[in-house]
C-alpha positions in Angstrom: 311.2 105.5 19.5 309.6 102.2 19.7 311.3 98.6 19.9 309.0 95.4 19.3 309.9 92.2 20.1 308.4 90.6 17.6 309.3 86.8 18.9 312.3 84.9 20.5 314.2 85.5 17.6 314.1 89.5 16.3 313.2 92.7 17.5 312.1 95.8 15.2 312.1 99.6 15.7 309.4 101.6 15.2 310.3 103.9 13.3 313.0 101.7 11.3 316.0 104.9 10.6 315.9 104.9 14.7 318.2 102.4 14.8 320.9 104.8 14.1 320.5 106.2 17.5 322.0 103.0 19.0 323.5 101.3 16.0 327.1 101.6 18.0 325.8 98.3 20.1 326.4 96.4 16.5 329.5 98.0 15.5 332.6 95.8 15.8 335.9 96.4 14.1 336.8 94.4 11.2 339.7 94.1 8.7 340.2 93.6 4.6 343.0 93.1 2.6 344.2 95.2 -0.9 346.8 94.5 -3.2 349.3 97.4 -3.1 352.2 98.2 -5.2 354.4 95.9 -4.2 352.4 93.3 -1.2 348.9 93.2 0.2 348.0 96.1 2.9 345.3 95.5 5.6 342.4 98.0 6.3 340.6 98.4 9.4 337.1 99.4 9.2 334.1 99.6 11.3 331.0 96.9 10.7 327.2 96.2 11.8 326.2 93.6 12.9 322.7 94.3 12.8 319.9 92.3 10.6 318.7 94.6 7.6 319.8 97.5 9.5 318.3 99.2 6.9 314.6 97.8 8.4 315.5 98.4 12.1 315.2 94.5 12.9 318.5 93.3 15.2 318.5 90.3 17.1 316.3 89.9 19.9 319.1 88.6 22.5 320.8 92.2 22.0 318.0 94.1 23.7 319.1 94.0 26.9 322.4 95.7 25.7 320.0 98.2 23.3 317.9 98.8 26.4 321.7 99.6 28.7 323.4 101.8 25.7 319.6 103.7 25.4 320.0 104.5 29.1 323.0 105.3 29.6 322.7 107.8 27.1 319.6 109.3 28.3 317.5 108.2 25.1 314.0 107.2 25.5 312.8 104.1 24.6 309.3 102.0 24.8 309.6 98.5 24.7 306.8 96.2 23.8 307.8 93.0 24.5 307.5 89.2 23.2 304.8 87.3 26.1 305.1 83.6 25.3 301.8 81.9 26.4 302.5 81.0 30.4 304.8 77.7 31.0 304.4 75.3 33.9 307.2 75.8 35.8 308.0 73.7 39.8 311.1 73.6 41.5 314.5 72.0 39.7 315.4 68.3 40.8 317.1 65.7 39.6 317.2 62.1 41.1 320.6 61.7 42.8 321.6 65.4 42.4 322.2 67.7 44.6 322.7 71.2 43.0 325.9 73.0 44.5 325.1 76.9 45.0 326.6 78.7 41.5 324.5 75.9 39.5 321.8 76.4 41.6 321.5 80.0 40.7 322.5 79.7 37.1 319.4 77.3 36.5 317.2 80.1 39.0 318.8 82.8 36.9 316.5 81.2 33.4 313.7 81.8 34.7 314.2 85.3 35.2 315.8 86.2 32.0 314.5 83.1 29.6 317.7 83.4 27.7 321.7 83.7 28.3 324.8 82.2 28.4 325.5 80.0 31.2 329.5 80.4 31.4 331.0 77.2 33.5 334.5 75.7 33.7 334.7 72.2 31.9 334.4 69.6 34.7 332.1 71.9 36.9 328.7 70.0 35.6 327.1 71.5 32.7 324.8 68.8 31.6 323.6 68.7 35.3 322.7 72.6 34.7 321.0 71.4 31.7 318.9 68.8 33.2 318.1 71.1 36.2 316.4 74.1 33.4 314.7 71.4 31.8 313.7 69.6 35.1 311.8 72.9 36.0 309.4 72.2 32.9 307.9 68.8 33.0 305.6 69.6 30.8 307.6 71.8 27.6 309.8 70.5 25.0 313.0 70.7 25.2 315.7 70.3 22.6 319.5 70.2 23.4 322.3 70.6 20.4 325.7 69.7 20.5 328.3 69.6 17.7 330.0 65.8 18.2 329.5 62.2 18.4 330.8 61.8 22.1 328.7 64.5 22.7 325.7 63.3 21.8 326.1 59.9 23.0 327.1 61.2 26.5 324.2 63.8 26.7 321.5 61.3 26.0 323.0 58.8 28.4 323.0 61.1 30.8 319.6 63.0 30.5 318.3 59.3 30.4 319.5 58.6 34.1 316.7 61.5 35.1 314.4 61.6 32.6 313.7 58.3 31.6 312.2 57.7 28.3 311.1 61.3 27.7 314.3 61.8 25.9 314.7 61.2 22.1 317.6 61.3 19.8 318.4 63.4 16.3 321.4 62.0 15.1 324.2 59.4 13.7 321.8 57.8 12.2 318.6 58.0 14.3 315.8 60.3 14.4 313.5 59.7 17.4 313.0 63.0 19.1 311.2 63.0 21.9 309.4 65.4 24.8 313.3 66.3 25.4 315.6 66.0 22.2 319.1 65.9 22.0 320.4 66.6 18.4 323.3 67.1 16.4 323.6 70.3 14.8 325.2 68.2 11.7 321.7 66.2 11.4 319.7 69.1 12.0 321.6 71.1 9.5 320.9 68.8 7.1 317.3 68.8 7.3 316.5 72.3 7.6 318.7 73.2 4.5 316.9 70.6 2.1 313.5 71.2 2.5 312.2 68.4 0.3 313.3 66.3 2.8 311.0 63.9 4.1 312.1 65.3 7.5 311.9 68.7 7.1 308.0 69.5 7.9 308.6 67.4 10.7 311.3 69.4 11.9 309.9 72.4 11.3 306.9 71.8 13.3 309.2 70.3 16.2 310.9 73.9 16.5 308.1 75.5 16.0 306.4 73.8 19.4 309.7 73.3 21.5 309.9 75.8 24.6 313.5 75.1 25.4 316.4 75.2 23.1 320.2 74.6 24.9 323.2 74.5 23.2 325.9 73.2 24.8 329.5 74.3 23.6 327.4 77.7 22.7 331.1 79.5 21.6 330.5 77.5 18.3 327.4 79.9 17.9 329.6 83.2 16.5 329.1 83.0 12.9 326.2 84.9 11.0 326.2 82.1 8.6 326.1 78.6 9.0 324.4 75.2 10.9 324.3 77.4 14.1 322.1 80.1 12.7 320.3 78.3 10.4 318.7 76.5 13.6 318.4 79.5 15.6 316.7 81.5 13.3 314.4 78.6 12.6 313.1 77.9 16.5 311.0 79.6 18.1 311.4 79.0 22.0 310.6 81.5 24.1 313.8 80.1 26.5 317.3 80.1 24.4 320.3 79.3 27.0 324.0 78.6 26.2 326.5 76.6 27.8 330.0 77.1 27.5 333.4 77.3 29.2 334.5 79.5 26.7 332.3 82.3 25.1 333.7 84.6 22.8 335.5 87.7 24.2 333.7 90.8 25.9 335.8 93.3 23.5 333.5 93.6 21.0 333.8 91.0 18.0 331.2 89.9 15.7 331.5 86.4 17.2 330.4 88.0 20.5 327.9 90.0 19.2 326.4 87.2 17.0 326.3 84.3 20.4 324.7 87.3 21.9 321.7 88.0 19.9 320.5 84.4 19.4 321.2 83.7 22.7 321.2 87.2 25.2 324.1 87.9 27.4 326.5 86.0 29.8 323.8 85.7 33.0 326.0 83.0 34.9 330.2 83.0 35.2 331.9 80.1 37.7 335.9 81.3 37.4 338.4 79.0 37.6 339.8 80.3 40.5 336.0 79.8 42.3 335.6 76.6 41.5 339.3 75.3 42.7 338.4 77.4 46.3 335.0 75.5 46.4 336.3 71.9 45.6 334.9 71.7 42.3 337.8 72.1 40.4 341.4 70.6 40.4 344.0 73.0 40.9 345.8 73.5 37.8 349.6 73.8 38.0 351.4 75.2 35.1 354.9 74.2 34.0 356.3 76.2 31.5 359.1 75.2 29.5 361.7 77.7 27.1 362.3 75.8 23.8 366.3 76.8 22.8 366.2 78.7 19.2 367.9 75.9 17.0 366.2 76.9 13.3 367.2 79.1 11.1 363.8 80.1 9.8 364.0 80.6 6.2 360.2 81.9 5.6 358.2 84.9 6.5 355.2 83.0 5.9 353.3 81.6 9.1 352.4 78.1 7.8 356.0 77.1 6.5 357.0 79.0 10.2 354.8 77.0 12.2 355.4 73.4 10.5 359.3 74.2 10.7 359.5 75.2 14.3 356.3 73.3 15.9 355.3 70.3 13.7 358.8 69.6 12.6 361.2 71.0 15.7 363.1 68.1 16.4 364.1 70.1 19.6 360.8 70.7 20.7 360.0 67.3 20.3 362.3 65.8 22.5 360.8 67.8 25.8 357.0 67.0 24.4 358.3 63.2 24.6 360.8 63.4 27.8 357.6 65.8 29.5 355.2 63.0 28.9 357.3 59.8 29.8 358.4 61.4 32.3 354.6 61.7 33.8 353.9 58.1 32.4 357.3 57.0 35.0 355.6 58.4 37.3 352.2 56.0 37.2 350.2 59.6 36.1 348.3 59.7 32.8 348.7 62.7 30.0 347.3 64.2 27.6 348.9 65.6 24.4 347.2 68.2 22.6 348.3 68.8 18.9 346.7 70.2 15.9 348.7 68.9 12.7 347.8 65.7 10.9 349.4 66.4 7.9 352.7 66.1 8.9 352.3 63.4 11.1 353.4 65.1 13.9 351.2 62.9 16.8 353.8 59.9 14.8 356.8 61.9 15.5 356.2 62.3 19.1 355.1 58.9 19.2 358.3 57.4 18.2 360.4 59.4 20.1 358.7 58.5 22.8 359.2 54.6 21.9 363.3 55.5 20.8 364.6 57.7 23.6 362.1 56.8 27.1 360.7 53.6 26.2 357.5 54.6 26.6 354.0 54.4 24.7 351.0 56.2 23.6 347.9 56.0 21.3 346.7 58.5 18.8 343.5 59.6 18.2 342.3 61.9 15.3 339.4 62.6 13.4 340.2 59.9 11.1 339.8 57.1 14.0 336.6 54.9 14.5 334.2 55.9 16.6 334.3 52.9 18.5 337.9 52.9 19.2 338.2 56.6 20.3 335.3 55.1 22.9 337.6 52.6 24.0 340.4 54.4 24.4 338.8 57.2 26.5 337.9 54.4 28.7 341.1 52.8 29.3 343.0 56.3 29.6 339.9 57.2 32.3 341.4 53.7 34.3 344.7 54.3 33.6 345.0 51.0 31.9 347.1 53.3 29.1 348.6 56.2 30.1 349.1 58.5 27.1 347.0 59.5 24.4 347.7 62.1 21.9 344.9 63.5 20.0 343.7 66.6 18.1 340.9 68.8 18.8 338.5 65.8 18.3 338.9 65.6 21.9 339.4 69.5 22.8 335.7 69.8 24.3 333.3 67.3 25.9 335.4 64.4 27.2 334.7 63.6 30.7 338.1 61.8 32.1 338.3 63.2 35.6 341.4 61.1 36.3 343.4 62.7 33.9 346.8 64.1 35.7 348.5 65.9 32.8 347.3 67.8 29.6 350.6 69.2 27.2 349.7 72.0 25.1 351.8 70.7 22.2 350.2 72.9 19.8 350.9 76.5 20.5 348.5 78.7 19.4 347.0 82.2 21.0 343.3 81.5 21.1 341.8 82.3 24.5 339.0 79.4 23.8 341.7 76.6 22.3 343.7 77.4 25.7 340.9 77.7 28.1 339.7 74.4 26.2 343.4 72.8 26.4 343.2 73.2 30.5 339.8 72.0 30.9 340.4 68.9 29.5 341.8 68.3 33.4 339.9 70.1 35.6 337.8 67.2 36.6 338.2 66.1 39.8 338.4 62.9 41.0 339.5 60.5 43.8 342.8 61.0 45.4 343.5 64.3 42.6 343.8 67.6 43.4 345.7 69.3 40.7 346.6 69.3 37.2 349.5 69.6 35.4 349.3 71.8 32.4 352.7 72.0 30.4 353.3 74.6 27.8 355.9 75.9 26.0 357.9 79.2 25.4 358.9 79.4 21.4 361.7 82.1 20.2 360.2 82.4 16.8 358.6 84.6 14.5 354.5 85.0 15.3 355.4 82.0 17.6 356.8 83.8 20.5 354.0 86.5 20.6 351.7 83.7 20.5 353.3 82.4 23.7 352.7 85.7 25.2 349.4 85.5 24.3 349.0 82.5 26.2 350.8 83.6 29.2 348.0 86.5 29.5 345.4 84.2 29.5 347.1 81.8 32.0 347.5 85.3 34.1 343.8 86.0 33.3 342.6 82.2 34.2 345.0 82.8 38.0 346.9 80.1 37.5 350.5 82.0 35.9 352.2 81.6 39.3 350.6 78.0 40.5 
């Protein structure tokens, strides 16, 4: 049996009906639903998560796992491999950095393997890794995608303090790329789906010549379908690295499975636990609080279960508002994480903040201008305000290292909402050590196995007992 690396992006197997000799690597267990005689059932199957699996092509970032699974189980393999045409390469630097250890090795690490995820706690420098990979290729194009506004405008002020004018800019508006491009997957998404577009050869030829692609936030990449893949499987760089705090779990998922083979496999992991030891990293102190069952819950159904007893729990309100004024009383600033707009529920903690403890906040959602979710990032990062509650618009790449408290007001069992939740406050800064992370115990249907949920990955993060 035969595997070819065609390019960066798939491999084939020579001959194709030998990829039923490994096609376990792409199996992942899925679910359906049928109408039965009286409610729907669920069905568990087993799915591939191979491309045309019926032509032997997969993914090239599985290989290494093909070539591990082949061993393992004594099967022979020969490998011709992709060999990109040789890239200059010197040592990383950055003006006024100074790499710590793990990032050092994480950006030596590339240019072993050429591709991987990068795992990093938020607030442990992942835009410095970023600018260290590309540093070490002063002559290649690079292109860097992430998925927001503050994002973008963050990443290119940043890569502009080291590179100067060599980086250019794909979205909100603007399309200047640039030896080193940072892009919005929105924009780009656009482009490459209408090719009529005035942009699109342009594009096109851009990922065609680009020897770096990073994605930052790379967790976002787990869909088969979608702006994610549409780039991916449009750009040929021979070096394809994810960042993330948070990639998808190492049970195997399709989300997994599909952030593996665009990108390869997890080749760099700071843990929490590390990066508090070494400095890096506030501790992060968890206070967990039992909300008293006071509903009679009236529906089996999750959404009317959630609105009732989260969104709506008067209860549960009250210590969301008395946990956050009484951080504000204490000249700290906090951070209110909540998911529901619908229901207004960032207004209901709002006023009871105003009606029982005096105290104030502002609210930021998707809905609010650009400009002012700017400004009030800035005065929560000088503690002008002290109080801002906000949905996920500002659940990944907002850089307030002063921040003392984050409240999980949302509930929820997702290890990447959670671990996303807690970075929000593991910057460090002047005179900080830890963070405060408040969450809260619910007695309700789905809700109190969800706070089990969390409670395993507060176990699995070391922080349960701090």
């Amino acid at each position: 049996m035969k595997i070819i690396q065609n390019d960066p992006i798939y491999c084939s197997v020579v001959p194709p009906i030998e990829i039923n000799k490994f096609k376990k690597v792409f199996e992942y267990p899925s679910e359906y639903w049928i109408q039965g005689a009286f409610k729907k059932q669920r069905k568990c199957i087993t799915s591939l998560m191979a491309n045309h699996p019926h032509k032997g092509w997969f993914l090239a970032g599985s290989l290494s796992a093909v070539k591990e699974y082949c061993e393992i189980n004594s099967i022979p393999l020969e490998i011709e491999p992709y060999i990109p045409e040789p890239i200059k390469t010197v040592p990383a630097a950055l003006p006024g950095i100074i790499f710590r250890n793990d990032q050092k090795n994480a950006i030596d690490a590339v240019t072993k393997q050429f591709r991987g995820i990068i795992k990093a706690p938020t607030g442990s420098g992942k835009t410095v890794m970023a600018g260290g990979i590309i540093s070490m290729y002063p002559e290649s194009k690079s292109i860097v995608i992430v998925h927001t506004k503050s994002l973008f405008l963050q990443t290119v002020e940043e890569l502009k303090k080291w590179f100067g004018d060599d980086v250019g800019r794909i979205g909100s508006g603007t399309y200047e790329p640039n030896r080193i491009t940072v892009c919005m997957i929105q924009t780009v998404n656009k482009i490459l789906i209408n090719k009529k577009s005035e942009k699109y050869d342009e594009f096109a030829d851009l990922l065609a010549d680009v020897d770096i692609v990073i994605i930052d936030e790379a967790h976002h990449l787990a869909k088969d379908q979608g702006h994610y893949v549409e780039l991916m499987l449009s750009c040929l760089a021979p070096i394809r690295i994810g960042l993330t705090a948070t990639p998808n779990p190492k049970n195997k998922t399709k989300e997994r499975l599909v952030g593996e083979g665009h990108l390869g496999p997890v080749m760099g992991d700071l843990t929490v636990e590390r990066g508090v030891e070494s400095g890096i990293l506030a501790q992060p102190r968890l206070k967990l609080i039992p909300v008293p069952k006071t509903i009679a819950v009236k529906s089996n159904k999750y959404a009317d279960i959630y609105r009732d007893c989260i969104v709506l729990n008067k209860t549960r309100n009250r210590l969301i508002a008395k946990e956050a004024s009484d951080t504000i009383r204490a000249g700290k600033s906090v951070l209110i994480m909540i998911s529901d707009i619908v229901n207004k529920h960032a207004e209901i903690i709002r006023d009871l903040m105003i009606d029982l403890y005096d105290t104030d906040s502002q609210i930021v959602t998707g809905a609010t201008d650009n400009n002012l979710r700017e400004e009030i990032k800035t005065t929560l990062k000088n503690k002008d305000i002290l109080c801002v509650i906000v949905t996920s618009v500002w659940r990944e790449g907002i850089n307030i290292p002063s921040l003392d408290c984050v409240i999980n007001a949302v509930g929820g069992k997702s290890d990447i909402m959670v671990l996303q939740n807690v970075g929000r406050g593991l910057r460090t800064a002047e005179g900080k050590e830890e963070i405060l992370i408040v969450d809260f115990l619910d007695p309700y249907q789905f809700l109190a196995q969800h706070s089990i949920e969390r409670l395993r990955i507060y176990n699995d993060m070391g922080i349960l007992n701090k």
